[in-house]
Gaussian input, Z-matrix of N, CA and C with variables (Angstrom, degrees):
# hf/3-21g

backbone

0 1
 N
 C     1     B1
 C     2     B2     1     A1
 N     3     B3     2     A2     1     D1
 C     4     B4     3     A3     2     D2
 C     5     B5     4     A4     3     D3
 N     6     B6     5     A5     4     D4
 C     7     B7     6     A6     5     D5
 C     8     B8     7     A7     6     D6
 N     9     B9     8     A8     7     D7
 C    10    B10     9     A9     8     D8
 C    11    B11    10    A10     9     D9
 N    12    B12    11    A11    10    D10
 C    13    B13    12    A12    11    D11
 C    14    B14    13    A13    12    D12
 N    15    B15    14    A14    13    D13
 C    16    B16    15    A15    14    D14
 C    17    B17    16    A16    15    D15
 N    18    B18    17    A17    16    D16
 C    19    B19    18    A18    17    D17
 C    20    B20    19    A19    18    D18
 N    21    B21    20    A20    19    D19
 C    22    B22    21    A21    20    D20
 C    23    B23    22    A22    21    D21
 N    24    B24    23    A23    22    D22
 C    25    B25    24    A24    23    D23
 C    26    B26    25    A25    24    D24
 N    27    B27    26    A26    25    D25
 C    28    B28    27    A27    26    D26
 C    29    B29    28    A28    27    D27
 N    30    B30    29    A29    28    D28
 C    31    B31    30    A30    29    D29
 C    32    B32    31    A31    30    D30
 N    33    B33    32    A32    31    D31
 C    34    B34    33    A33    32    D32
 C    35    B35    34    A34    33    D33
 N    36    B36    35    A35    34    D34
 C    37    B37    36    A36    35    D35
 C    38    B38    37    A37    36    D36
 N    39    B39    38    A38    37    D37
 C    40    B40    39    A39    38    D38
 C    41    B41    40    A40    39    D39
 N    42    B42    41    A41    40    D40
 C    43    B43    42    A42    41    D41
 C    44    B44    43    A43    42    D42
 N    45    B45    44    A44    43    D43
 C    46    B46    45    A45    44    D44
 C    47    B47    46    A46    45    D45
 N    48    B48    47    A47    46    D46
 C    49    B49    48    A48    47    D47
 C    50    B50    49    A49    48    D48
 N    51    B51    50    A50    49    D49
 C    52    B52    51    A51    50    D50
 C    53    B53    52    A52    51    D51
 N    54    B54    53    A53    52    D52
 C    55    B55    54    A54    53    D53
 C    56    B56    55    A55    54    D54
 N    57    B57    56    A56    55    D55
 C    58    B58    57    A57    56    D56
 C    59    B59    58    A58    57    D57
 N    60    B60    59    A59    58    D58
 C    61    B61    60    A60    59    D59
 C    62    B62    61    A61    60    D60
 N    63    B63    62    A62    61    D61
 C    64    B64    63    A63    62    D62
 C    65    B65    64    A64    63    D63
 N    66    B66    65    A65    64    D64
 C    67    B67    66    A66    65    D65
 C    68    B68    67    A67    66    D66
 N    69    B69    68    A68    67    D67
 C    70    B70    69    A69    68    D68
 C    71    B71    70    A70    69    D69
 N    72    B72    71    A71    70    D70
 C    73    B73    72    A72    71    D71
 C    74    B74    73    A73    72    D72
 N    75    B75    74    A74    73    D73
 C    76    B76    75    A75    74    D74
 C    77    B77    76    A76    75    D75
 N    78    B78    77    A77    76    D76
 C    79    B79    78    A78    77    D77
 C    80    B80    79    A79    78    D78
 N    81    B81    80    A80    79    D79
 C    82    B82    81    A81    80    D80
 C    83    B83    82    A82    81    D81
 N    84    B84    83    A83    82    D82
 C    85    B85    84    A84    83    D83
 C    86    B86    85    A85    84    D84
 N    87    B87    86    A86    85    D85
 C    88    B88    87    A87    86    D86
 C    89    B89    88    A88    87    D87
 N    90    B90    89    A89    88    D88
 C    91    B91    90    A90    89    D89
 C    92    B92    91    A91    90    D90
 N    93    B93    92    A92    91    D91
 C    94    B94    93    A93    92    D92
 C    95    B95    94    A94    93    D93
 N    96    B96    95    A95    94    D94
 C    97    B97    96    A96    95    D95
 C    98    B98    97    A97    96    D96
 N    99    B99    98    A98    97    D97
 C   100   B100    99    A99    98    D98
 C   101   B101   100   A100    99    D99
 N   102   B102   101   A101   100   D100
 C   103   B103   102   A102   101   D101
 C   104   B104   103   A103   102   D102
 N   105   B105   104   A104   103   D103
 C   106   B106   105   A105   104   D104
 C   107   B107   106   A106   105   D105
 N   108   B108   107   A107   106   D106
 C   109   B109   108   A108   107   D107
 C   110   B110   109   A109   108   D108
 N   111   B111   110   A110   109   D109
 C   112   B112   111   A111   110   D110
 C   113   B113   112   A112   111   D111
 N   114   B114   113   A113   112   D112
 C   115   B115   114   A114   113   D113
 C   116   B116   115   A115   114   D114
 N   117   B117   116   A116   115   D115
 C   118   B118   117   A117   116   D116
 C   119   B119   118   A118   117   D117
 N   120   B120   119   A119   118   D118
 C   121   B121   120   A120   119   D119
 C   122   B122   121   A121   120   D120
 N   123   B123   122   A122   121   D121
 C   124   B124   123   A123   122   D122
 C   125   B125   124   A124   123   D123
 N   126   B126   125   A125   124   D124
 C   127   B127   126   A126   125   D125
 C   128   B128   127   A127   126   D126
 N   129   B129   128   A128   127   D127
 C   130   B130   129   A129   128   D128
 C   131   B131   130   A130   129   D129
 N   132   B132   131   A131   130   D130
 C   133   B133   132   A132   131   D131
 C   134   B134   133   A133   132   D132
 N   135   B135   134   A134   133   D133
 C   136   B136   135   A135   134   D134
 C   137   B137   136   A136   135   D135
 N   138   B138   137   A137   136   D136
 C   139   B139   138   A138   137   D137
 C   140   B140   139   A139   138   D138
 N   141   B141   140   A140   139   D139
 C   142   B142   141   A141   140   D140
 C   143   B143   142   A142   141   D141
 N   144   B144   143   A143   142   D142
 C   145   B145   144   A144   143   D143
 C   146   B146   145   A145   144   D144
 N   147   B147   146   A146   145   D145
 C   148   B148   147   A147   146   D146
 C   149   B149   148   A148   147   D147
 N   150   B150   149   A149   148   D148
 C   151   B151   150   A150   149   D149
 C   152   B152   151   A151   150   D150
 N   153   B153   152   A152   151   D151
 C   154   B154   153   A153   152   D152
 C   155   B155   154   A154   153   D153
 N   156   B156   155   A155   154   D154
 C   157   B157   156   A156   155   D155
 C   158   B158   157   A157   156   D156
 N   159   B159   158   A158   157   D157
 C   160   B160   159   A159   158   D158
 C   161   B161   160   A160   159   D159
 N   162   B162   161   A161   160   D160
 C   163   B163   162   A162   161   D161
 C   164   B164   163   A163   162   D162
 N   165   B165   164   A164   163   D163
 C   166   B166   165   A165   164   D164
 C   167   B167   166   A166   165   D165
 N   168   B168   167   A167   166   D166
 C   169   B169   168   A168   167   D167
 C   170   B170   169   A169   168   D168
 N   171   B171   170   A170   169   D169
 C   172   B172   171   A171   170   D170
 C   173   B173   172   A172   171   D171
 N   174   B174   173   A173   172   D172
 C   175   B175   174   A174   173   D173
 C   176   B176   175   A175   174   D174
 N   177   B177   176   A176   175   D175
 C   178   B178   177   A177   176   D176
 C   179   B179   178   A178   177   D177
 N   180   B180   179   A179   178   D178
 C   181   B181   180   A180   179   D179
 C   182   B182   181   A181   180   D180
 N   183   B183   182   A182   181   D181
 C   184   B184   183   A183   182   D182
 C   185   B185   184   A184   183   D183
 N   186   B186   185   A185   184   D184
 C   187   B187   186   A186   185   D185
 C   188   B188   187   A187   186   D186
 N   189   B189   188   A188   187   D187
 C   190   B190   189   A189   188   D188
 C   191   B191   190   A190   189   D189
 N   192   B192   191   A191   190   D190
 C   193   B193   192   A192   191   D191
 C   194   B194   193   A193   192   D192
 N   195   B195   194   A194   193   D193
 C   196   B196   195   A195   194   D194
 C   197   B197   196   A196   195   D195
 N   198   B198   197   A197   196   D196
 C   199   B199   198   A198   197   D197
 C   200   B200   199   A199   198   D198
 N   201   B201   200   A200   199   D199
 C   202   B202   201   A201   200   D200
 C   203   B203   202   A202   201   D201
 N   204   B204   203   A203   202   D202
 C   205   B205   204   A204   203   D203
 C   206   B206   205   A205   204   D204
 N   207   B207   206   A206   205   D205
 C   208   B208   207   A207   206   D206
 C   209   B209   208   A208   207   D207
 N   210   B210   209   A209   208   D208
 C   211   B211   210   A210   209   D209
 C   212   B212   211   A211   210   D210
 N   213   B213   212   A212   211   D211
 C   214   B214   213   A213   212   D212
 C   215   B215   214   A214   213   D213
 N   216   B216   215   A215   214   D214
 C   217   B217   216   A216   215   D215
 C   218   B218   217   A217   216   D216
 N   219   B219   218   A218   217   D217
 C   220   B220   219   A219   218   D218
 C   221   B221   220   A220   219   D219
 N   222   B222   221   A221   220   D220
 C   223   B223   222   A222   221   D221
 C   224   B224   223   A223   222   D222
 N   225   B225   224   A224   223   D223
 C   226   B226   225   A225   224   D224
 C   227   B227   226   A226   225   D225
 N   228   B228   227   A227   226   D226
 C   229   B229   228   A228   227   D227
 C   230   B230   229   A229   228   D228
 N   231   B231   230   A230   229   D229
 C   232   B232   231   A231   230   D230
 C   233   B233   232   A232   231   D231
 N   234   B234   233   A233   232   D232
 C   235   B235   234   A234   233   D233
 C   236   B236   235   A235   234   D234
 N   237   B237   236   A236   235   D235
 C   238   B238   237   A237   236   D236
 C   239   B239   238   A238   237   D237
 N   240   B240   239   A239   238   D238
 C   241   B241   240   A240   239   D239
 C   242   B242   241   A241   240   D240
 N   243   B243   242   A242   241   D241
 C   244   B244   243   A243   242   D242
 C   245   B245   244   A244   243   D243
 N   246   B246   245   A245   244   D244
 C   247   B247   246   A246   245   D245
 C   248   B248   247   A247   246   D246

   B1=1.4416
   B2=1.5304
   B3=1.1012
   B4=1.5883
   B5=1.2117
   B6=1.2834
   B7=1.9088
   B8=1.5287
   B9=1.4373
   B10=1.4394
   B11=1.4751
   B12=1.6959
   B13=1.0514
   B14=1.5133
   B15=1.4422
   B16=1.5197
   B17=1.1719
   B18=1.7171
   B19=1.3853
   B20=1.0966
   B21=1.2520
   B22=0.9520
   B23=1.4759
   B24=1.0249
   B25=1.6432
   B26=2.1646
   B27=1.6402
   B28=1.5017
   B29=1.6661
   B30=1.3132
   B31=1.9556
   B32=1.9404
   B33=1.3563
   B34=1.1735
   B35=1.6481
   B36=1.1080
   B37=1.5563
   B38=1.0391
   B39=1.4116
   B40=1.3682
   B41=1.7115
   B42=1.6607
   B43=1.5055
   B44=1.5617
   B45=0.9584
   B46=1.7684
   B47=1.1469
   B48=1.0811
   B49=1.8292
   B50=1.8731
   B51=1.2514
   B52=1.4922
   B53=1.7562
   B54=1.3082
   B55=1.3717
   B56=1.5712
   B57=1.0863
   B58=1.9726
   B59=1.7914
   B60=1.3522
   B61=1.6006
   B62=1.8951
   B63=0.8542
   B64=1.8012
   B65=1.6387
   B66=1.5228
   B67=1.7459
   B68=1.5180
   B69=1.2971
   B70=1.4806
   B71=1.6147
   B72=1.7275
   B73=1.1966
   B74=1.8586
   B75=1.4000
   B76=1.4471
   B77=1.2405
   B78=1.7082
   B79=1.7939
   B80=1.1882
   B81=1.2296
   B82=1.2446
   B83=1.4203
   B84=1.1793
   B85=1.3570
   B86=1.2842
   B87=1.4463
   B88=1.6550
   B89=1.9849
   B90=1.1402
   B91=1.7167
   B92=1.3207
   B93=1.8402
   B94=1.1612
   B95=1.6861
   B96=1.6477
   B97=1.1536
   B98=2.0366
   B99=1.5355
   B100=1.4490
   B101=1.2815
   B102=1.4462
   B103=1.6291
   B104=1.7855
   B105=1.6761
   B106=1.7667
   B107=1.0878
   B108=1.5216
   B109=1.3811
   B110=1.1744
   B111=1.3510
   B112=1.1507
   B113=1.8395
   B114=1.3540
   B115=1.5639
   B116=1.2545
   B117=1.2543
   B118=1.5928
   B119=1.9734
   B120=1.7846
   B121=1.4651
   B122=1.9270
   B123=1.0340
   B124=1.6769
   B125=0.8824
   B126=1.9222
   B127=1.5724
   B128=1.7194
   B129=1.1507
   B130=1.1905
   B131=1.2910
   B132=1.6416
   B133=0.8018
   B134=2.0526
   B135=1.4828
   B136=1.4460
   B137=2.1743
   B138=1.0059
   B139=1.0402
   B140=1.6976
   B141=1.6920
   B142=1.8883
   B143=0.8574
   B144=1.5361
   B145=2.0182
   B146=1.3059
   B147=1.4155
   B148=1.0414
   B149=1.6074
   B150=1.0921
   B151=1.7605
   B152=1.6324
   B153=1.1734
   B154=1.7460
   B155=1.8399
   B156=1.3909
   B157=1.4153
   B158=2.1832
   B159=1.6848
   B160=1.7122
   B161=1.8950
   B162=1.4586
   B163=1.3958
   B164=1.1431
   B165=1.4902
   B166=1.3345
   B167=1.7694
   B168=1.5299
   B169=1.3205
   B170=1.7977
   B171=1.6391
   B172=1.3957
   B173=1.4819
   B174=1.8595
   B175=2.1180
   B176=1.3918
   B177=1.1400
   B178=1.7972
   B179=1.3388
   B180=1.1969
   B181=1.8084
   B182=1.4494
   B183=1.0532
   B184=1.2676
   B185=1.2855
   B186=1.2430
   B187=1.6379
   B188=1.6201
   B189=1.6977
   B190=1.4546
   B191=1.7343
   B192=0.8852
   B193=1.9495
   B194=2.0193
   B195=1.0783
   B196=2.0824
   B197=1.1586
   B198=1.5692
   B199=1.3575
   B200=2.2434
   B201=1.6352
   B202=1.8942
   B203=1.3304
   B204=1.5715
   B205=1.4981
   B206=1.3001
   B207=1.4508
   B208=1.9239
   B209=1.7971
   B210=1.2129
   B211=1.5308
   B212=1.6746
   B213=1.1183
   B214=1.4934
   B215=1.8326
   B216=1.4497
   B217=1.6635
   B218=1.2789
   B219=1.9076
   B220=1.8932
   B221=1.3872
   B222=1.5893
   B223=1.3480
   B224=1.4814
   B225=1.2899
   B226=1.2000
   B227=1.8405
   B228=1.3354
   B229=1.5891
   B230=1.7724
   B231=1.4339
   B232=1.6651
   B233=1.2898
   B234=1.5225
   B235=1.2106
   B236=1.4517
   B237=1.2021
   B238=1.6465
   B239=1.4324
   B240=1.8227
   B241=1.6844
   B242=1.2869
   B243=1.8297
   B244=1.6855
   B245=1.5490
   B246=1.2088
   B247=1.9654
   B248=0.9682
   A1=107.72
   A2=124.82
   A3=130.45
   A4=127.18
   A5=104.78
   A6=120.41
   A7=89.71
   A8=90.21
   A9=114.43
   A10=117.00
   A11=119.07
   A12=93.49
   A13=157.00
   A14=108.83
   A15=110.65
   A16=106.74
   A17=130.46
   A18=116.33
   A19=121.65
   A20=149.98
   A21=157.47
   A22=110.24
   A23=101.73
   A24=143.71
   A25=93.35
   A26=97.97
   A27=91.10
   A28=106.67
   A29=93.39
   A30=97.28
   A31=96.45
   A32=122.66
   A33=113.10
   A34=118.72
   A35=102.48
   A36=116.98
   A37=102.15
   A38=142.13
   A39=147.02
   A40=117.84
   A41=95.18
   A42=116.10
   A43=128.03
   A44=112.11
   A45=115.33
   A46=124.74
   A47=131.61
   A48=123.33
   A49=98.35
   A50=94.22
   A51=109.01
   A52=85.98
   A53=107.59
   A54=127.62
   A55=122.64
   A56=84.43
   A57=105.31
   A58=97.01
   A59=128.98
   A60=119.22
   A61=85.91
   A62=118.63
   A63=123.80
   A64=91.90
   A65=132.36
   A66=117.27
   A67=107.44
   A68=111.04
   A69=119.55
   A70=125.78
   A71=113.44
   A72=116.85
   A73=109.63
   A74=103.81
   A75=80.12
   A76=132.24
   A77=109.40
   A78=118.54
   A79=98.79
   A80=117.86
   A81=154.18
   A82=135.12
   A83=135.35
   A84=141.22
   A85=106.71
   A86=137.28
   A87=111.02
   A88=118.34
   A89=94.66
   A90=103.99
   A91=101.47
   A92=101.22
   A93=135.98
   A94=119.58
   A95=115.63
   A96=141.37
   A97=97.97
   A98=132.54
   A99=115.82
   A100=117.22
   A101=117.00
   A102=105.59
   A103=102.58
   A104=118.19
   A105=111.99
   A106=97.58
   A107=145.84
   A108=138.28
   A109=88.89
   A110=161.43
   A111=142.07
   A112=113.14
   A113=109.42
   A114=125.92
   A115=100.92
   A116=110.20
   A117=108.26
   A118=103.16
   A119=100.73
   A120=120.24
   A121=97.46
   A122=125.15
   A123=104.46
   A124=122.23
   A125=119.67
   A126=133.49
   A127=93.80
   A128=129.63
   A129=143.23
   A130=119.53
   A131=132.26
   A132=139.56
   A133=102.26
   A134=102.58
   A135=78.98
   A136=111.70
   A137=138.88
   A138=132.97
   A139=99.78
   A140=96.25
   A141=91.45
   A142=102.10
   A143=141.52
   A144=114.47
   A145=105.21
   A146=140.63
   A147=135.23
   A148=77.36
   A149=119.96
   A150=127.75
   A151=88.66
   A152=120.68
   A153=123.45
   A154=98.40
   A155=115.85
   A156=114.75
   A157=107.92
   A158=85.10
   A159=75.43
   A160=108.19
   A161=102.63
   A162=123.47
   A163=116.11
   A164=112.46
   A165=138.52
   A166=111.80
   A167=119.54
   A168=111.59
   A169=105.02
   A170=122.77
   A171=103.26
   A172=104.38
   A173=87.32
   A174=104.30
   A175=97.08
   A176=97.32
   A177=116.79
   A178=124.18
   A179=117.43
   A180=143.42
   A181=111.80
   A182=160.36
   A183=173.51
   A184=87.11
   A185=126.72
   A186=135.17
   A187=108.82
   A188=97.87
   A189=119.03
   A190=101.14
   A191=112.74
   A192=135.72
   A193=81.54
   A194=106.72
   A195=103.21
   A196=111.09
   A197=123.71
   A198=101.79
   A199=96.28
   A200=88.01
   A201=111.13
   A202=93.10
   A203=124.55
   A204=117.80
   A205=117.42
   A206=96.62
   A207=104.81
   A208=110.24
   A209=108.61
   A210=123.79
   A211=113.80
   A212=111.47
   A213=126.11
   A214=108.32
   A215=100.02
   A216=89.49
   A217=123.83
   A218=105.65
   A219=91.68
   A220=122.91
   A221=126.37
   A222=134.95
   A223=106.67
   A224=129.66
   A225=112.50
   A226=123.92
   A227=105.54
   A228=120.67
   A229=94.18
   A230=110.53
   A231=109.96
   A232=117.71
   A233=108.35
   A234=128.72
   A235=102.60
   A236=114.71
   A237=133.59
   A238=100.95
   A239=111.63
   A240=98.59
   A241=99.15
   A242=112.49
   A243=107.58
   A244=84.13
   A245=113.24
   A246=115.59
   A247=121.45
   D1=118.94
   D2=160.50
   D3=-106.57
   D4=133.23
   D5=-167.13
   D6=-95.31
   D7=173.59
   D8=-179.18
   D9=-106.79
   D10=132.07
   D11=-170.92
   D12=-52.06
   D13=-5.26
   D14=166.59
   D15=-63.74
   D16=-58.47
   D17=176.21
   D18=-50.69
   D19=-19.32
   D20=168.49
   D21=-40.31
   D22=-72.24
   D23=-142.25
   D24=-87.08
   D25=-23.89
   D26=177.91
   D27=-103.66
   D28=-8.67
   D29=177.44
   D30=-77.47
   D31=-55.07
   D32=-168.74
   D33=-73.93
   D34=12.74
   D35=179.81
   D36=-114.86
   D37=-6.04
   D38=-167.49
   D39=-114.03
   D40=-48.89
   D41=-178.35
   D42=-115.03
   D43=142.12
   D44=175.85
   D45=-119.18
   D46=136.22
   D47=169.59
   D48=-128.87
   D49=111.39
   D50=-170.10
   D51=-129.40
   D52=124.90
   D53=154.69
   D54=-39.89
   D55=-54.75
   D56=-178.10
   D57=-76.77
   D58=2.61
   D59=-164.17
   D60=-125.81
   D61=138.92
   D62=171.20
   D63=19.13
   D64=72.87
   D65=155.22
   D66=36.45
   D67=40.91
   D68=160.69
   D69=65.53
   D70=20.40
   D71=-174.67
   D72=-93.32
   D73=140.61
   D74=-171.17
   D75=-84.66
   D76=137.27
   D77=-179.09
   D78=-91.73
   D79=-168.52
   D80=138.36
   D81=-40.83
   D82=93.00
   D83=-163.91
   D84=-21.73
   D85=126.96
   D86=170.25
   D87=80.79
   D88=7.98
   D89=172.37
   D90=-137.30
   D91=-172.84
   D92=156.14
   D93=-95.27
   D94=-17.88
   D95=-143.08
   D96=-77.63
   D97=89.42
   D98=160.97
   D99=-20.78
   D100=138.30
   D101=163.70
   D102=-75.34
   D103=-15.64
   D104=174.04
   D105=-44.05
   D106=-45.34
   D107=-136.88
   D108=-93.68
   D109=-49.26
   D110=-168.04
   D111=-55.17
   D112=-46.79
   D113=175.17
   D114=-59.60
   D115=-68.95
   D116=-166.76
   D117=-32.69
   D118=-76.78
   D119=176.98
   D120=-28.25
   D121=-44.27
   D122=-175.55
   D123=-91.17
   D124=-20.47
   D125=166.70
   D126=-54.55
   D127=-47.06
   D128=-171.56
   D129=-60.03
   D130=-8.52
   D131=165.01
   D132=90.95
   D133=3.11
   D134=-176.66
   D135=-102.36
   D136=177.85
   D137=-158.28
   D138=-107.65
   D139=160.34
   D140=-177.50
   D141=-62.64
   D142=-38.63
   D143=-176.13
   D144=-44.45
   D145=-45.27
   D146=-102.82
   D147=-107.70
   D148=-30.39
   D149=-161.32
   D150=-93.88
   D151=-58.64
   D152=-171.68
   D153=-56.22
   D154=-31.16
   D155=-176.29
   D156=-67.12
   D157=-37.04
   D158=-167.34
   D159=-115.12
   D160=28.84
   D161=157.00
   D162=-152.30
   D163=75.99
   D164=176.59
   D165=-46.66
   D166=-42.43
   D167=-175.38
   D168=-85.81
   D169=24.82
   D170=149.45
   D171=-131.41
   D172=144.26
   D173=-172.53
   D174=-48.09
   D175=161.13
   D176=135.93
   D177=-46.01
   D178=-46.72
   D179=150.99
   D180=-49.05
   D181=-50.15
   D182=-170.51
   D183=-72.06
   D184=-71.81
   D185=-142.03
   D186=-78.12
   D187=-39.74
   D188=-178.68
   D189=-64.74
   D190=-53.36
   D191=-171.92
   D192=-54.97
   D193=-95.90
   D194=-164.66
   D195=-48.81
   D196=9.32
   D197=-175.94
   D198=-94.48
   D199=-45.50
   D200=163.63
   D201=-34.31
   D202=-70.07
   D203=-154.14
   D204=-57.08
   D205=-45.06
   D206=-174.38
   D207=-76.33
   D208=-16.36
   D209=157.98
   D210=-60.71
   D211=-60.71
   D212=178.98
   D213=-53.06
   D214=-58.13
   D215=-178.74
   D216=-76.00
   D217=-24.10
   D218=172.76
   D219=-71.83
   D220=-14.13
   D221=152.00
   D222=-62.18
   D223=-62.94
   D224=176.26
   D225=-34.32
   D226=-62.01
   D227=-174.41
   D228=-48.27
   D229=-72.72
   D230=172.92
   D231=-7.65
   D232=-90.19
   D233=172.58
   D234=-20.07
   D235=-86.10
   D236=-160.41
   D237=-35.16
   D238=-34.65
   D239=-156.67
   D240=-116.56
   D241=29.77
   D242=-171.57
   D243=-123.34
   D244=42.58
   D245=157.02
   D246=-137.64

């Protein structure tokens, strides 16, 4: 699947996979925070305050932004495999 470069360009502004940061899984630009934990926390039935309340070092902005992105590519993938 290939994004376009704005997505691109808003995933690497968003996410990190640093070896030296959680064994290289990707957080949050500027945390410790998985972006799993945001999914998990809503698979979970609990709401973004509720996740922004008990992982204080990611925005509202941050959280709001990967939720768009991962929105953007499962329409993308759709698309791609509905021709």
């Amino acid at each position: 699947m290939k994004f376009d470069k704005k997505t691109t360009q808003a995933v690497e502004g968003l996410i990190t996979c640093d070896n030296a940061v959680m064994s290289g899984i990707p957080v949050f630009k500027n945390t410790r925070v998985p972006i799993k934990n945001l999914i998990d926390y809503l698979e979970g039935g609990e709401t973004l305050d509720g996740f922004l309340e008990d992982f204080p070092s990611v925005s509202r902005d941050q959280a709001v932004k990967a939720l768009e992105i991962a929105k953007e590519m499962l329409l993308t993938h759709a698309y791609a495999n509905s021709h």
